[in-house]
DOSEBA-629795 format. One line per 10 residues: number of its first residue (from 1); their letters; for each residue x, y, z of C-alpha. Coordinates in nm, 2 decimals, padded with zeros to 4 digits. Example, Ala and Ser with C-alpha at 12.3 -4.5 7.8 and 13.67 -1.06 7.14 Angstrom:
% residues 2
1	AS	01.23,-00.45,00.78; 01.37,-00.11,00.71
% end
This chain:
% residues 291
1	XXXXXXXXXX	-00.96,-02.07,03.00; -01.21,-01.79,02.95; -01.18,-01.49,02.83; -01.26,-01.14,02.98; -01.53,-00.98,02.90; -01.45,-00.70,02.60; -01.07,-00.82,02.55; -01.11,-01.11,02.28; -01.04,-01.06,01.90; -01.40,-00.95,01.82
11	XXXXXXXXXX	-01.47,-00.72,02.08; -01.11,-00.53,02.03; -01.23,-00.49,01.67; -01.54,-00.37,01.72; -01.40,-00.07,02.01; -01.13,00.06,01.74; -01.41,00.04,01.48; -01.59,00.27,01.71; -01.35,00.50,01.78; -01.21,00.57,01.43
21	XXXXXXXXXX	-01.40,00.88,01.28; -01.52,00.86,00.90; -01.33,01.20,00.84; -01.00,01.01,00.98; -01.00,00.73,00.71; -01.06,01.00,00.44; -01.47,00.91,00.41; -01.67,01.17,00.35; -01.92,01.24,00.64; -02.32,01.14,00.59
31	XXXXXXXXXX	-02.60,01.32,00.65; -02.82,01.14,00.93; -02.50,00.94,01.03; -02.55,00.78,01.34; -02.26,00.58,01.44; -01.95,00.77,01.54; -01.74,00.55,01.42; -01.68,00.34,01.08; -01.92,00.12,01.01; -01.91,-00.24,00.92
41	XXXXXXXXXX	-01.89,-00.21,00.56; -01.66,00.09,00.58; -01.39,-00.12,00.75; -01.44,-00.39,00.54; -01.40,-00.19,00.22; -01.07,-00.05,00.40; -00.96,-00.34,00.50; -01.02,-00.54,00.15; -01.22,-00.80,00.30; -01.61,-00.86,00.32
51	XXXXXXXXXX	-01.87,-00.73,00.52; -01.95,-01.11,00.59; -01.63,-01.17,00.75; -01.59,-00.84,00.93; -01.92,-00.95,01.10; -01.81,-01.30,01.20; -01.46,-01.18,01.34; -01.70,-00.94,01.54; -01.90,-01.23,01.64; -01.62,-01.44,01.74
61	XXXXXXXXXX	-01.73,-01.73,01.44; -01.42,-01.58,01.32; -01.13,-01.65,01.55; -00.82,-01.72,01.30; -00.72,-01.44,01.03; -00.44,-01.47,00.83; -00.13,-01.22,00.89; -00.23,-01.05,00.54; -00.58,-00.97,00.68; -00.45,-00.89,01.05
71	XXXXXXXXXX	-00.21,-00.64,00.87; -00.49,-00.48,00.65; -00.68,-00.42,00.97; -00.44,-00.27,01.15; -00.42,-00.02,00.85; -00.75,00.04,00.82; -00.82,00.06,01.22; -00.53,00.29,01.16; -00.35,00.11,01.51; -00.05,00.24,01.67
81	XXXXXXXXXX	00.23,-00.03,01.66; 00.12,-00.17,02.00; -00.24,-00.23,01.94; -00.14,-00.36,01.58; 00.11,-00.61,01.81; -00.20,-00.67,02.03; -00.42,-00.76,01.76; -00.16,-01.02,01.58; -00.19,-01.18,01.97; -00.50,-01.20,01.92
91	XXXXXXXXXX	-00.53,-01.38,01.61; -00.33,-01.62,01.76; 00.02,-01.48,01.55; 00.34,-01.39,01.62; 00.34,-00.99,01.55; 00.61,-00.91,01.31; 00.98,-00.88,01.47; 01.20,-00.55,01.44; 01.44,-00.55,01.21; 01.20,-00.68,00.95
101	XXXXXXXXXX	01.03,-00.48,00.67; 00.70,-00.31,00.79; 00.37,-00.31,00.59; 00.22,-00.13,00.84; 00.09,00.28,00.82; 00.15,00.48,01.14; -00.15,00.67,01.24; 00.02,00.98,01.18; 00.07,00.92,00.80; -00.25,00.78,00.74
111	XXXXXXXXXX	-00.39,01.15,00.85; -00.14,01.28,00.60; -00.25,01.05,00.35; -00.62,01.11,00.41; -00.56,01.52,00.41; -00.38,01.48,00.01; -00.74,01.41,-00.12; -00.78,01.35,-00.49; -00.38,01.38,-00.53; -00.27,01.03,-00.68
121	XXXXXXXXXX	-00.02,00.89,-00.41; 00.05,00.54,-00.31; 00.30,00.38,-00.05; 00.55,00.08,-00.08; 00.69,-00.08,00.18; 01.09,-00.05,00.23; 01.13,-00.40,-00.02; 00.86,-00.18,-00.29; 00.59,-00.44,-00.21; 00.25,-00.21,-00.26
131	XXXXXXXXXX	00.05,-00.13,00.04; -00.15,00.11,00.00; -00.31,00.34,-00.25; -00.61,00.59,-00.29; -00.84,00.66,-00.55; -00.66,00.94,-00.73; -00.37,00.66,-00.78; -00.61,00.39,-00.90; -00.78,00.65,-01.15; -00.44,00.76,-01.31
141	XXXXXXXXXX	-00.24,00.47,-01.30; -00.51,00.23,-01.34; -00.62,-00.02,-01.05; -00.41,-00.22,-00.88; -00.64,-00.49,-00.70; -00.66,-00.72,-01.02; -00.31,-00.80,-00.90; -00.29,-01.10,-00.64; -00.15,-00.94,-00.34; 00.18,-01.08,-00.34
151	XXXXXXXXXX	00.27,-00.95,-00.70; 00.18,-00.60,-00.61; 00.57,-00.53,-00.60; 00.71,-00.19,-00.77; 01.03,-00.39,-00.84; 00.88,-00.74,-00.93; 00.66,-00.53,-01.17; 00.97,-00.36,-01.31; 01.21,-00.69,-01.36; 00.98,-00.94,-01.48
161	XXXXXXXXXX	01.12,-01.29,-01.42; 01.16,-01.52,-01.69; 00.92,-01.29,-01.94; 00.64,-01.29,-01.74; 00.41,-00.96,-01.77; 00.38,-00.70,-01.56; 00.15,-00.82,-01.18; 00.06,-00.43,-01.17; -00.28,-00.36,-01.36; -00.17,00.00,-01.49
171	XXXXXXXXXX	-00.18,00.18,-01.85; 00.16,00.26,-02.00; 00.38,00.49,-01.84; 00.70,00.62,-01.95; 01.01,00.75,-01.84; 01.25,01.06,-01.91; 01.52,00.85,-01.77; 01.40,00.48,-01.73; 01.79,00.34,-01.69; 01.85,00.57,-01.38
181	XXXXXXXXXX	01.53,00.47,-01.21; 01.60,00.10,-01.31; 01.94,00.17,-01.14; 01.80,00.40,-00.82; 01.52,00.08,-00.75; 01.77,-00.19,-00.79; 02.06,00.01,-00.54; 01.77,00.11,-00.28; 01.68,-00.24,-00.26; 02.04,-00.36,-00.10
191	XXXXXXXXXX	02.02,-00.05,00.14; 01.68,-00.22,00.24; 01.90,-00.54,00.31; 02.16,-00.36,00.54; 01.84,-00.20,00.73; 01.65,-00.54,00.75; 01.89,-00.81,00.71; 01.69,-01.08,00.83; 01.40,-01.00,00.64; 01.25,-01.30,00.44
201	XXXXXXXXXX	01.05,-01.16,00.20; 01.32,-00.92,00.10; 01.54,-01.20,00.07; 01.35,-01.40,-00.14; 01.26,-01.10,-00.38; 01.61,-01.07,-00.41; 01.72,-01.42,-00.54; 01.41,-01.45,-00.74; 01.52,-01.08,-00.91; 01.88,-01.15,-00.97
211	XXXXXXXXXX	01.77,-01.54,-01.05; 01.53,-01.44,-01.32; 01.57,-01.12,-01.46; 01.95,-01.07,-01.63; 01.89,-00.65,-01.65; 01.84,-00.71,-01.27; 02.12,-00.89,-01.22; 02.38,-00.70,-01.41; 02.25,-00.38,-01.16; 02.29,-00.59,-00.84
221	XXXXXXXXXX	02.65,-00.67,-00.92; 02.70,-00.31,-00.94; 02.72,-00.27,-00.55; 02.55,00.11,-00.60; 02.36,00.17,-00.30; 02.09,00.47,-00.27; 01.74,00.59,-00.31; 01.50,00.67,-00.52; 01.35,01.02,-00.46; 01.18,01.16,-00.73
231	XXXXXXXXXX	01.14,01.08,-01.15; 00.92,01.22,-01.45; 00.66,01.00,-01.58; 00.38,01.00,-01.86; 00.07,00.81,-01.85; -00.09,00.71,-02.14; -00.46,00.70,-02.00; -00.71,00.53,-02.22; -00.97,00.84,-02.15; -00.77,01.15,-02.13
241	XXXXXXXXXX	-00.48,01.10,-02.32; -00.07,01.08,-02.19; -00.06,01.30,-01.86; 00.30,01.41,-01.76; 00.35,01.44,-01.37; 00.65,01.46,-01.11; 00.69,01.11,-00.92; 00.85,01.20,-00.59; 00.90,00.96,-00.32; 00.89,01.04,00.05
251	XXXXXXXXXX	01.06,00.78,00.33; 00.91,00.74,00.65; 01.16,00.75,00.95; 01.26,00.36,01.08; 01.04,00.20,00.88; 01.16,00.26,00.59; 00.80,00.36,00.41; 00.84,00.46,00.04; 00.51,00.73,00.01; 00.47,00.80,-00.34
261	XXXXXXXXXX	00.32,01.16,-00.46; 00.24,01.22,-00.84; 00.18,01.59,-00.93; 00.16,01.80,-01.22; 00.22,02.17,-01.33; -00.02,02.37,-01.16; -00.23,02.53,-01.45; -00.08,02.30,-01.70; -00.31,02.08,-01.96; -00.16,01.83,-01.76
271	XXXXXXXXXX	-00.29,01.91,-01.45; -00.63,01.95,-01.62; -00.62,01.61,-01.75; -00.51,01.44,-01.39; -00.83,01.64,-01.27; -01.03,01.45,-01.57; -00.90,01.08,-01.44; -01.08,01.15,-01.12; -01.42,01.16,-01.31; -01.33,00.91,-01.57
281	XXXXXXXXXX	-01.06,00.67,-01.42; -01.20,00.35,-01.24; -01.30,00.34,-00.90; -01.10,00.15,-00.62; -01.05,00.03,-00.33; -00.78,00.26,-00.12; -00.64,-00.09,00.11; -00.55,-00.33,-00.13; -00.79,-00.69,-00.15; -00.71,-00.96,00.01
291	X	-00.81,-01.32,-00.16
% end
């Protein structure tokens, strides 16, 4: 059957490509910028894939992304929930069910997010699965992208199974209290499974946790059930030495969004040092990439 003119998977790309303003996904606006929108390269940057493929989903030689890649376009595209629905149609996919744990980023927050700036912040998903970050994050904490996208889990990362190390590329961080943000993790987890108890991922996070990791396990047969709202952390950074900042943690009405703010002291040496990471910590991607 054909399709009508404008309405298939390329063209739909291409019109919210358009429409999205630089200054909306937190670019900064060129000189001589012709196109309104983001360009081709900007969304694929966003987005965590390449320019290549950007062009050939345009094109319609691409016709079948995976549900990782339809996500990370809706993010980037920064879709409400029913053109990120539409587009999973699209791709020929079956757009993620209520009641299941969101990876997608409102338009509405992504403004706030773009509108923090330089200010290190990151957001988890309600099962702590990493899906998005900015370049203030990436330059404190270190970069996340040399992680494989499924391992880019806050509580995977903090309850290795069976030894393994860390999946987060960071530098050292400690805690003032690491047992009661071990034990605030671990609790806001099962509230996650009451909110979205049909939720596979969640699921199998949980059995491979309490399966693998004994520290995890001993928590989980606690039964505590809360959340984790704010913590004090340093960072040893390889260039500007340890940098002390508050960690407190934002949730996102239904879906359950964990947003992740790290400040410090205002006119404190710490505060002077986060500054410094800007200049000296690695650059990043702010969507996480996709293999």
């Amino acid at each position: 059957m054909p399709t009508t003119p404008g309405t298939g998977l390329g063209a739909m790309i291409r019109v919210w490509r358009e429409r999205l303003p630089p200054s909306a996904a937190g670019l900064p606006a060129a000189r001589g910028r012709r196109a309104a929108g983001l360009r081709r390269e900007e969304l694929a940057d966003l987005a965590g894939v390449s320019v290549d493929y950007v062009v050939r989903l345009e094109q319609g030689r691409a016709t079948t992304p995976s549900a990782s890649v339809v996500a990370a376009l809706a993010r980037a595209l920064q879709l409400s929930r029913a053109e990120r629905d539409h587009l999973y149609r699209l791709a020929r996919l079956v757009p993620p069910a209520d009641g299941t744990v969101s990876d997608h980023l409102p338009p509405g927050v992504q403004r706030v997010l773009a509108r923090l700036g330089d200010v290190p912040v990151a957001v988890f998903a309600a099962d702590w699965q990493l899906v998005w970050w900015n370049r203030g994050w990436a330059a404190l904490l270190g970069d996340p992208s040399a992680a494989p996208p499924r391992l880019r889990n806050f509580a995977r990362d903090r309850f290795p199974v069976n030894g393994t190390p860390a999946s987060l590329a960071r530098w050292p961080v400690t805690e003032a209290d690491r047992d009661a943000t071990d034990t605030a993790v671990v609790s806001d987890l099962r509230r996650a499974t009451g909110r979205f108890p049909e939720d596979r991922r969640l699921a199998g996070l949980i059995r491979e946790l309490t399966a693998g990791n004994r520290r995890f396990a001993e928590l989980w047969a606690t039964g505590a059930v809360a959340t984790h709202r704010e913590d004090h952390k340093t960072i040893d950074h390889p260039s500007v030495g340890p940098v002390t900042v508050d960690c407190d943690t934002l949730t996102d009405g239904d879906s359950e969004l964990k947003i992740v703010i790290l400040t410090c002291v205002p006119g404190s040496d710490d505060e002077t040092k986060l500054r410094l990471t800007a200049v000296t910590g690695p650059a990043a991607h702010p969507y996480p990439m996709h293999s």
